[in-house]
C-alpha positions in Angstrom: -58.8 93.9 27.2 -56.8 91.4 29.0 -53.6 92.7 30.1 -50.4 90.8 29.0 -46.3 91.0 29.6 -45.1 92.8 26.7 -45.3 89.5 24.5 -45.6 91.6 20.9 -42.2 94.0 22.1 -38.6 92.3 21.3 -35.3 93.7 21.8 -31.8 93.3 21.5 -28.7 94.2 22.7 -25.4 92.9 21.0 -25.8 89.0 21.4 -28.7 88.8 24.1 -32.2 89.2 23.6 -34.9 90.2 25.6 -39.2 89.8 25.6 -41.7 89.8 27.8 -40.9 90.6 31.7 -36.9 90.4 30.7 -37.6 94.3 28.5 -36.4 97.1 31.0 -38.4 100.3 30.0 -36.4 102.6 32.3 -34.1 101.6 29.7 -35.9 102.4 27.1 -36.6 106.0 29.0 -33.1 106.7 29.5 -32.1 106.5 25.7 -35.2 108.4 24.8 -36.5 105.8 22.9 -40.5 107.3 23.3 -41.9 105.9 20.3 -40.9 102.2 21.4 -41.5 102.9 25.0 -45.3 103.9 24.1 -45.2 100.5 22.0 -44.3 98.4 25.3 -46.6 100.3 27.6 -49.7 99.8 25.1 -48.4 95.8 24.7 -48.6 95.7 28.6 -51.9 97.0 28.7 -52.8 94.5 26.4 -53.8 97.2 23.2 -53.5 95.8 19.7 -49.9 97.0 18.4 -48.4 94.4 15.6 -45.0 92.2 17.1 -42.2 94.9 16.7 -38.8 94.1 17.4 -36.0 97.1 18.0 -32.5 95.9 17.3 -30.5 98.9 20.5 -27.3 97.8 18.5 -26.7 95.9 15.3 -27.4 92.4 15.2 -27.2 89.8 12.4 -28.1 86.4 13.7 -31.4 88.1 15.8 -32.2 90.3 12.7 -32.1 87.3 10.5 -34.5 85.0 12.9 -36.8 87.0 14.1 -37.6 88.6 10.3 -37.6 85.0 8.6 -40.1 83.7 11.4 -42.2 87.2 10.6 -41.5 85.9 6.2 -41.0 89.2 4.0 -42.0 91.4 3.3 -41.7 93.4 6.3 -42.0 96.8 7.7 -39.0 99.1 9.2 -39.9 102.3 10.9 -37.6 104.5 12.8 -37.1 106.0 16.7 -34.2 108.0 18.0 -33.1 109.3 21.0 -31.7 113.1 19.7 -34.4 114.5 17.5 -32.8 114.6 14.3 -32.8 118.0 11.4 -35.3 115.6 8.7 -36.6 112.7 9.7 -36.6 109.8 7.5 -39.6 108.0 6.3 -40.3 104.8 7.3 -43.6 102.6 7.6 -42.7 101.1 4.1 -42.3 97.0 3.2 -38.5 95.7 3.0 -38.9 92.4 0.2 -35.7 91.2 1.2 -33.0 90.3 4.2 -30.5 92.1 2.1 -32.3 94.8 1.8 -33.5 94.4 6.1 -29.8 94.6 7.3 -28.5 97.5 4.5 -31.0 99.4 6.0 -30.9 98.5 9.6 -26.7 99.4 9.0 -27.4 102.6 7.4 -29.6 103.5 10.2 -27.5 102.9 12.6 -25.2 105.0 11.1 -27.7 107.9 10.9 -28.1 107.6 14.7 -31.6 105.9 14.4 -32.9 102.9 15.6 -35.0 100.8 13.2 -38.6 99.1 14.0 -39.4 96.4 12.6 -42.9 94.9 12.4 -44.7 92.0 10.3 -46.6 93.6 6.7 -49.1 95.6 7.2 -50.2 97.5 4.0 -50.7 101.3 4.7 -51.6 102.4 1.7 -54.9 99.8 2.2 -55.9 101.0 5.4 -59.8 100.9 6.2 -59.9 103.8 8.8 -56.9 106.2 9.9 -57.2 107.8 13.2 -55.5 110.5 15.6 -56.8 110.9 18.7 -55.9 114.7 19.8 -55.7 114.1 24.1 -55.1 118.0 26.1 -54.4 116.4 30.0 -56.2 120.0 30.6 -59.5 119.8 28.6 -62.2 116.9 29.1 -63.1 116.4 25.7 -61.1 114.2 23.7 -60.6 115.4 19.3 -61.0 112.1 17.0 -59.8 112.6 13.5 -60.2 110.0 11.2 -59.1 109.4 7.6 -61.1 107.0 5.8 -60.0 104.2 3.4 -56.8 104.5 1.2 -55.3 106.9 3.6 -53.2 106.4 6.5 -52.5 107.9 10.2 -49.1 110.4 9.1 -51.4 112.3 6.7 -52.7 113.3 9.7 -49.6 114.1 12.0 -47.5 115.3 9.2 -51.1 118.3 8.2 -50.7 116.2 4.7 -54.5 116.0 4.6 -57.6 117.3 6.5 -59.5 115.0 8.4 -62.5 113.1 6.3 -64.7 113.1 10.2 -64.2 114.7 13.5 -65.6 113.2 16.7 -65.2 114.5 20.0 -65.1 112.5 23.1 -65.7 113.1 26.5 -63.1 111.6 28.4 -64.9 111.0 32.1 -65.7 107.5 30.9 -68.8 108.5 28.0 -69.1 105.7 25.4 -70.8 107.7 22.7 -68.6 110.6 20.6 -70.5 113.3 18.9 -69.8 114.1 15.2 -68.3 117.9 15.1 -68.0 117.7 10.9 -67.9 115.7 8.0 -66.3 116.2 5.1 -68.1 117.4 2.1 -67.9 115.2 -1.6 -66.4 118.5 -2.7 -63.6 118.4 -0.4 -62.9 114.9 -0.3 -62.1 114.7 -4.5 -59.6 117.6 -3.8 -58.3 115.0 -1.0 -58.5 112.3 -3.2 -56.8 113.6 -5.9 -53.7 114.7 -4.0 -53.9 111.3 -2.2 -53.6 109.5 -5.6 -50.4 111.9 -6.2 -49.1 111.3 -3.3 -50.0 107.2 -3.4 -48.1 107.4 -6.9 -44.7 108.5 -5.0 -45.0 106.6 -2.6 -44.9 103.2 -4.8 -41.7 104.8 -6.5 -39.9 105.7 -2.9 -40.7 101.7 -1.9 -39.1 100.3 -4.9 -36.1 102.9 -4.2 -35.7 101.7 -0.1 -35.7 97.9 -2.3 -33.3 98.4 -4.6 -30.6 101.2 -2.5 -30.9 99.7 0.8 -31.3 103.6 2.6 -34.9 105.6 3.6 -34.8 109.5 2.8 -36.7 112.5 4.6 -39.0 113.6 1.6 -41.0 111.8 -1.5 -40.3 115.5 -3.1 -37.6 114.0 -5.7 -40.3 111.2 -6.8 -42.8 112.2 -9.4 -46.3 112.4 -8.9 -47.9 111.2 -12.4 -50.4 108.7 -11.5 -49.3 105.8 -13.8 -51.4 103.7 -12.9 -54.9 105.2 -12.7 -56.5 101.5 -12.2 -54.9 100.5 -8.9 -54.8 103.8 -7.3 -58.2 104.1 -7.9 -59.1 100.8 -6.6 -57.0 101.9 -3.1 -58.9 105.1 -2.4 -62.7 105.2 -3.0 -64.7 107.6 -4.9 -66.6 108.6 -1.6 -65.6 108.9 2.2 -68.0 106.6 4.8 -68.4 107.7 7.8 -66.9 105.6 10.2 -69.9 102.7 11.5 -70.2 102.6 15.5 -69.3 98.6 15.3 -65.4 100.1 15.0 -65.9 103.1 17.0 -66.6 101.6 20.2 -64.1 99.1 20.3 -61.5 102.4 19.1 -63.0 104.5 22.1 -62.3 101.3 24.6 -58.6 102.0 23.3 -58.6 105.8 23.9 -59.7 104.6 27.0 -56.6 102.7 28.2 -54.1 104.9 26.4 -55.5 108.0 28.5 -55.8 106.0 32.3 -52.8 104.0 32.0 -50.5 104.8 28.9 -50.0 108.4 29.1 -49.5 109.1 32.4 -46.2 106.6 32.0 -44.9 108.4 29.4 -42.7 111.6 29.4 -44.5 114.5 30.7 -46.5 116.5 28.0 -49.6 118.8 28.1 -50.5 117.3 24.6 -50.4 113.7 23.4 -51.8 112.3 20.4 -52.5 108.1 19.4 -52.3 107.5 16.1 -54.1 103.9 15.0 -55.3 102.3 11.8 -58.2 99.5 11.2 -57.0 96.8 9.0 -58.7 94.5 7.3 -58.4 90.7 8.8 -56.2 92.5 12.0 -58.8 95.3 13.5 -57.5 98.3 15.5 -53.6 98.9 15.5 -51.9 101.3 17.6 -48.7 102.8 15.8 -47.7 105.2 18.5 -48.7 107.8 21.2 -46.7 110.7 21.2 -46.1 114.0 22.8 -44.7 117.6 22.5 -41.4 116.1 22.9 -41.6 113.9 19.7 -40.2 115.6 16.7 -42.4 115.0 13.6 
């Protein structure tokens, strides 16, 4: 994978912006910002992350540009620098600009920092992944989540892994299959996926119409209305993930373990979490460790 300058990373600080070579990460390590410093270290390495842009203080005119060149919808997710007492739930589309700068003011206010990336559809994923790395134990834990589900089902223990590879990390190309998960199993999964699918729709029509994310879909009702199009989003089976995705996804673990980790915060744990999209391929959301409150 060809290495490139940070192209996909944007940020802003009252009126200037900065990209590419101009981005200072030791700024970025200073304010604690992990989730986007992981982001810029994975764009340098030249790993697939979508364009994100991270507003370090409120600004209008750059919000406004750099969204309307993306076109709505869009997607806002969060980082901090203090771990807060509930996190707030982003990864969800914003419609409208209104709607962009209500929330980027009310998470300001929270002391977050919004994300914001070009649409991506999480509830249409193809593959989830987390990739479990222990800097004390060769072998590598790949959990994956097949399609209709996505990566924080994993992070957040919301639902058990469909497969389970494990990777040695000296360099090995091939992962051996530890356990797949039986039909049984997966229509429990499935079933609490649709529930959970069903809130989810409600809590991105509540970001679109109060301008403000919450902690918990607890308050939204789980009745699957819709039967037709939740089924059509999560499949009646799980397939096991082919080996024309899994070796370009181990070529990423790859990188992340020689040269994104060991530039990141010091952690005995870290875990990547990565989708593959339909049209886009592999996307790396984040790579986190012990210090990076869930």
């Amino acid at each position: 994978m060809a290495k490139q300058a940070l192209q996909n990373i944007i940020l802003s600080m009252g009126k200037d912006i900065f990209q590419g070579g101009n981005i200072d990460l030791i700024l970025l390590t200073r304010r604690k910002l992990f989730k986007t410093l992981s982001l810029a270290e994975a764009s340098k390495e030249g790993l697939p992350i979508l364009p994100t842009y991270v507003p370090l203080e409120y600004n209008e005119t750059a919000l406004s540009k750099i969204l309307e060149v993306w076109k709505y919808p869009v997607i806002i997710r969060v980082d901090y620098t203090k771990l807060p007492r509930t996190k707030l739930l982003g990864g969800f589309p914003i419609r409208k600009p209104d709607i962009a700068k209500e929330l980027a003011k009310f998470l300001f206010k929270e002391h977050y920092y919004p994300l914001f990336h070009p649409f991506v559809d999480r509830l249409r994923n193809i593959y989830s992944v987390g990739i479990l790395i222990n800097t004390d134990i060769d072998d590598l834990d790949i959990e994956i989540l097949g399609k209709g589900f996505d990566a924080s089902d994993l992070r957040l223990g919301h639902s058990v892994p469909h497969e389970n590879l494990k990777l040695h990390r000296c360099g090995s190309s091939r992962a051996k299959r530890i356990s797949l998960i039986s039909q049984s199993a997966y229509d429990k999964e499935r079933e609490r996926r649709k529930k959970k699918v069903n809130k989810m729709l409600k809590y991105i029509d509540f970001i679109n119409e109060k301008g403000r994310l919450l902690s918990s879909l607890e308050n939204f009702q789980d009745d699957v209305q819709n039967e037709t199009e939740i089924s059509e989003i999560i499949p009646k089976e799980y397939n096991p993930m082919p080996k024309n995705l899994l070796n370009p996804l181990i070529e990423i673990v790859d990188i992340i373990q020689s040269n994104v980790i060991p530039k990141l915060p010091s952690s005995k744990t870290f875990i990547a979490s990565l989708s593959y999209v339909n049209k886009k391929g592999w996307i790396l959301w984040d790579v986190y460790g012990a210090w990076y409150y869930r």
